[in-house]
C-alpha positions in Angstrom: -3.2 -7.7 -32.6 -5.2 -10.1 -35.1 -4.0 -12.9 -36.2 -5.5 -15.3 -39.2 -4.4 -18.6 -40.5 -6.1 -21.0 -42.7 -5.8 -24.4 -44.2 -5.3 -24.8 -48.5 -5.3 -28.7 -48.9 -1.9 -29.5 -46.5 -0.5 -26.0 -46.4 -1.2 -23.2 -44.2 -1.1 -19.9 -44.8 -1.1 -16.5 -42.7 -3.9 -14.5 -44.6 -6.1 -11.0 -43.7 -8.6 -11.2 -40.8 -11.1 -9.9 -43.6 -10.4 -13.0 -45.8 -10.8 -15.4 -42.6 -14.0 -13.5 -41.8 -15.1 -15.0 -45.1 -14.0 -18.4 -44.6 -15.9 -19.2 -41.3 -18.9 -18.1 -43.3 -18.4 -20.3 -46.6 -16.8 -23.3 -44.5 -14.8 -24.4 -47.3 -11.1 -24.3 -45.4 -10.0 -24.4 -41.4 -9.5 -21.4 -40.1 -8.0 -20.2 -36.6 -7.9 -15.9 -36.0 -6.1 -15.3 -32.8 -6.9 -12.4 -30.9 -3.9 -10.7 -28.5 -4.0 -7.8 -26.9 -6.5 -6.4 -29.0 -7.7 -3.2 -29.6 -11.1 -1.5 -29.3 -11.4 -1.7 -33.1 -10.4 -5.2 -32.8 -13.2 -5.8 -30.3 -15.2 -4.4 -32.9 -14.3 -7.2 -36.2 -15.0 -9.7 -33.2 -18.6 -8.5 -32.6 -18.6 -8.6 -36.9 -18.0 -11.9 -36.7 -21.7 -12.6 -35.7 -21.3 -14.4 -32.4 -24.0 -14.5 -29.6 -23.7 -11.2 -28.0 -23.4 -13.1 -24.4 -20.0 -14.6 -25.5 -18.8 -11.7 -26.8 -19.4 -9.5 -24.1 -17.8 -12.6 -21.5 -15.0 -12.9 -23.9 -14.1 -8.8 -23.6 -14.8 -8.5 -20.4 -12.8 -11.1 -19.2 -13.0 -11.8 -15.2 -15.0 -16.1 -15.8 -14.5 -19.0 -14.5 -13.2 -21.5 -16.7 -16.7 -23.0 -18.7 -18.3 -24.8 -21.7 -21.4 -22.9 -23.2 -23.1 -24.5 -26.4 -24.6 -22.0 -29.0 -26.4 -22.7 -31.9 -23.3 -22.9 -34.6 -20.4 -23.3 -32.0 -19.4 -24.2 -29.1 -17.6 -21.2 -26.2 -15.0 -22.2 -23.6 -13.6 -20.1 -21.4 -10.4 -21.2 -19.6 -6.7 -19.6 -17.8 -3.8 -19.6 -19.3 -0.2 -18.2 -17.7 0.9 -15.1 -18.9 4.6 -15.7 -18.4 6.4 -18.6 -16.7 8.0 -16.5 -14.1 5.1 -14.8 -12.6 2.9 -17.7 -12.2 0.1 -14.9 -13.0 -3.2 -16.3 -15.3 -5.4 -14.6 -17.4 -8.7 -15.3 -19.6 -8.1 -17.4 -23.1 -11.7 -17.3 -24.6 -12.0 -20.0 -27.4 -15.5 -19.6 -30.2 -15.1 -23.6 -31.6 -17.1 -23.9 -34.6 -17.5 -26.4 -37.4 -14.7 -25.0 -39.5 -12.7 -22.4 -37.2 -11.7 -21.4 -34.1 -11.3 -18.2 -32.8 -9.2 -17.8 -29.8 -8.8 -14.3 -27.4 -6.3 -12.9 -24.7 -6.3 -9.7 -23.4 -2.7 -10.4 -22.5 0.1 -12.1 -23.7 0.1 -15.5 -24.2 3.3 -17.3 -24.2 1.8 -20.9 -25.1 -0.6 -19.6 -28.4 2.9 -17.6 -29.5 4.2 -20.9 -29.5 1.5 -23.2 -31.7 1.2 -20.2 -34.1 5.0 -20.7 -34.6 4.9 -24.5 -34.6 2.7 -24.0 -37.8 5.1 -23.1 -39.8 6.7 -26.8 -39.5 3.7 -28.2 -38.3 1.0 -27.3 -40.7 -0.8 -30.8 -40.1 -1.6 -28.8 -36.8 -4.1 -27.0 -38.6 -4.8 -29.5 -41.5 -6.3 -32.2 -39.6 -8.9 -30.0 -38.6 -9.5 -26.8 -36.8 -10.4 -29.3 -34.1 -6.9 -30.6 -34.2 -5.6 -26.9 -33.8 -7.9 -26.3 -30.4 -5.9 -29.9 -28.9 -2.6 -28.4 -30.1 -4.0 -24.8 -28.3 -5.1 -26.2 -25.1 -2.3 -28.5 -25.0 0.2 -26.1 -25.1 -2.0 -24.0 -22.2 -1.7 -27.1 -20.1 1.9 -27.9 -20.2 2.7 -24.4 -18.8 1.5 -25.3 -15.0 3.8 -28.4 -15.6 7.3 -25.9 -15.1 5.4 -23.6 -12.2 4.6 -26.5 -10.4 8.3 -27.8 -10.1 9.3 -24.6 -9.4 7.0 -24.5 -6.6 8.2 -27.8 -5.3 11.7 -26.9 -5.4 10.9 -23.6 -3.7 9.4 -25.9 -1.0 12.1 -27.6 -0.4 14.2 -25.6 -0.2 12.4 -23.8 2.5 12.5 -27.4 4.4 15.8 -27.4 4.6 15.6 -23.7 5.9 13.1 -24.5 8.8 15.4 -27.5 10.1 18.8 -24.9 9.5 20.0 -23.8 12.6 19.2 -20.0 11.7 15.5 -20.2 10.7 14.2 -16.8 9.9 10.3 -15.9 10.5 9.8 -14.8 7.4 9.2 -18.6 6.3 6.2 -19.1 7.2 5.0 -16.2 5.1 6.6 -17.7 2.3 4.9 -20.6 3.0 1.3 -19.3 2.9 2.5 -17.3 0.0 3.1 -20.5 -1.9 0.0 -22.2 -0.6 -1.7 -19.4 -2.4 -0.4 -20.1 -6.1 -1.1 -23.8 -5.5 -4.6 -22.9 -4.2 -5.4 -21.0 -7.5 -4.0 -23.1 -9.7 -6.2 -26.0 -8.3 -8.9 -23.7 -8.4 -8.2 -22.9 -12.3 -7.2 -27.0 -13.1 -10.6 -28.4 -11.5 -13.3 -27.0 -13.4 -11.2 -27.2 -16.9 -10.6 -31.0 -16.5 -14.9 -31.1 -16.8 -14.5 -29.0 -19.5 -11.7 -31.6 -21.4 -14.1 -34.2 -20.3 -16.7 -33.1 -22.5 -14.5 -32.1 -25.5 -13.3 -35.7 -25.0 -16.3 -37.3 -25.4 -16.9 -38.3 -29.5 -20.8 -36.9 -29.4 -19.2 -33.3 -28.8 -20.8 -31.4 -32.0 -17.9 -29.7 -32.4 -15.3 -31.9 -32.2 -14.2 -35.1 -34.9 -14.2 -37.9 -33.3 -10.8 -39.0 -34.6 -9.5 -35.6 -33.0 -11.9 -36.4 -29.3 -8.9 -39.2 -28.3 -6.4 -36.3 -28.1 -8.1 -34.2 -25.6 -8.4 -37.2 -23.6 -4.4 -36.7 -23.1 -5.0 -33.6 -21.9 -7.4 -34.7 -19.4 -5.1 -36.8 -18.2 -2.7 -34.0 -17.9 -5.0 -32.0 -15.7 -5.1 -35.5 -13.4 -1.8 -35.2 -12.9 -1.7 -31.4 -12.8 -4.1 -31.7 -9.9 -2.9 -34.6 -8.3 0.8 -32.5 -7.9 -1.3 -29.2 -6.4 -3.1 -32.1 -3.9 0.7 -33.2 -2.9 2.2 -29.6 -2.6 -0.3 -29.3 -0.6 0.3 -31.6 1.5 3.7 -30.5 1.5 3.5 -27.2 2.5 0.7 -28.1 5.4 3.5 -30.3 6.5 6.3 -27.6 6.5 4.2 -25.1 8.1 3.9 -28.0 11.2 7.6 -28.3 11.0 8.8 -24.9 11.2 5.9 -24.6 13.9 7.9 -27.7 16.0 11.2 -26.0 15.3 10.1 -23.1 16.7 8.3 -24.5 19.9 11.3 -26.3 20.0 13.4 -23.5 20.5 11.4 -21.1 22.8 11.7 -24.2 25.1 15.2 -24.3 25.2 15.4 -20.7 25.9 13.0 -20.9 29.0 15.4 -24.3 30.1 18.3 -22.0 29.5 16.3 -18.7 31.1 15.5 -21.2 34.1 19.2 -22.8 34.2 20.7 -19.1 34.7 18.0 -18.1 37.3 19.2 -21.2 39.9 22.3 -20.8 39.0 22.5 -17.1 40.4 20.0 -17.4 42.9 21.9 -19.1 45.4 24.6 -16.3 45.8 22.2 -13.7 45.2 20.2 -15.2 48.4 23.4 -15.3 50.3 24.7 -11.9 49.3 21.6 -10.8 49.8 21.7 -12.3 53.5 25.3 -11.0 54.6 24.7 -7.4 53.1 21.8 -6.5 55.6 24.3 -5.8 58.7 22.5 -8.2 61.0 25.0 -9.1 63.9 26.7 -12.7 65.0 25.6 -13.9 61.4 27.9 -17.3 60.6 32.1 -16.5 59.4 30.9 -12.8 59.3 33.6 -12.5 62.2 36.3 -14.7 61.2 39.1 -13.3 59.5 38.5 -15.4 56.8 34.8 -15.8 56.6 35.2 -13.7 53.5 37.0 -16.3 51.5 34.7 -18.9 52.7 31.9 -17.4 52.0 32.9 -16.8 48.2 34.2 -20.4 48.3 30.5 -21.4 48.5 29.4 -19.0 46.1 31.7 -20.8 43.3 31.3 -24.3 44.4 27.8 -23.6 44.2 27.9 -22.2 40.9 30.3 -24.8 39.9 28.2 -27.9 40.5 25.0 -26.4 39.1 26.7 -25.3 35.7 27.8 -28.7 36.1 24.4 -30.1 36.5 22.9 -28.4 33.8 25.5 -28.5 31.4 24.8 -32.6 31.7 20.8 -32.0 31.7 21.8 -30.2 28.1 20.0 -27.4 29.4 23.3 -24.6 28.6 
């Protein structure tokens, strides 16, 4: 699906792909055309739109690390976006950043441009100050989706912590654990490289990008800090859980062996002397009395007794 807005004085309007086609030519308004799941014939009007054929061919093929590439009239980024909030999955958000227009394409839904294209319907100023203005308000938006899957992720670890130090804690945590380490993992491994690519957007000698409008990707810089600085602690976290439920577990395969060990002494003694009056030998002790019987049991039980005793104060049953 194609999108197209553009900018008449301080209204927007939704107009034809055709008509916006024309527009980043003349460079008389600012124009954003959003690609979305797009078609092969929309794959086509973006090859008509006259871009370097190495960005085109990254932009539909999809599968880059988030980058910066200057061209001769614009500038390409490449960077991840979340498809929805409750997978945590990303996908490829292409952006063509010219003097007038931006073009932005997602083979996949994307949740946060769904959200500026709505805001301009209140917001036209979004567009108005400047297609420049519009790729802040785009990559803003992109940004502020890690904010929710990060909490998320940081109440799912604690609420595994509290699990591990449970008195039931069940093995599967600790491949819940390296499942979360995972998302963290690859959303550090998206955040890093886009904060250079902020940085240079950020920076008011960027071709591209007024530098009245360069102070506002500075915010989003900073949100990537703080994005990455909350992957670094979760981190940290989970590392720290994973030693935890390691302890807990150590802990208790050692009180099973005491317990194992406490059992063992305590039946060894009359299995020993069971063992000694069942092999017939002759003249062994009370095995004549009338009442060796009794006696002998009466050891048995004291026995057992004072070592359940014993143990039960060592806290080992």
């Amino acid at each position: 699906m194609i999108r197209a807005f553009a900018a008449f004085g301080r209204k927007v309007r939704e107009i034809r792909p055709a008509e916006a086609k024309k527009f980043i030519h003349d460079r008389k308004h600012n124009v954003w055309i959003n690609f979305e799941k797009p078609t092969e014939k929309e794959n086509d009007f973006l090859k008509s739109l006259e871009f370097h054929p190495l960005s085109v061919e990254d932009t539909i093929k999809g599968l880059q690390r988030p980058k910066i590439d200057d061209y001769e009239d614009y500038g390409y980024i490449v960077i991840r976006t979340l498809e929805t909030m409750e997978s945590g999955k990303t996908a490829q958000m292409s952006i063509f950043l010219g003097k007038t227009f931006i073009v932005t394409y997602a083979s996949s839904l994307a949740p946060s441009l769904e959200r500026v294209m709505n805001g301009l319907k209140e917001k036209p100023n979004i567009l108005t100050r400047g297609h420049d203005f519009l790729a802040y308000s785009v990559m803003d938006a992109i940004v502020d989706d890690f904010f929710p899957v990060l909490d998320k992720l940081d109440e799912e670890v604690e609420d595994l912590e509290e699990e591990i130090f449970a008195s039931k804690s069940s093995p599967k945590i600790i491949s819940k654990l390296f499942r979360l380490r995972r998302k963290v993992v690859e959303i550090r491994r998206i955040v890093w490289p886009t904060r250079d690519i902020l940085n240079i957007l950020s920076r008011r000698d960027y071709a591209y990008i007024n530098s009245k409008n360069a102070l506002y990707f500075r915010d989003v810089y900073d949100h990537l800090i703080r994005i990455t600085d909350a992957t670094d602690t979760l981190r940290e976290l989970i590392t720290s859980a994973m030693e935890g439920y390691l302890t807990v577990v150590s802990n208790n395969l050692n009180f099973v062996v005491k317990r194992l060990t406490a059992i063992t002494v305590i039946l060894m003694v009359p299995t020993l002397i069971a063992s000694i009056y069942g092999m017939n030998v002759i003249n062994l002790p009370l095995a004549q009395e009338g009442g060796g019987f009794f006696e002998i049991m009466g050891i048995i039980i004291l026995f057992t007794i004072l070592s359940f005793y014993y143990f039960r104060q060592q806290e080992w049953l």
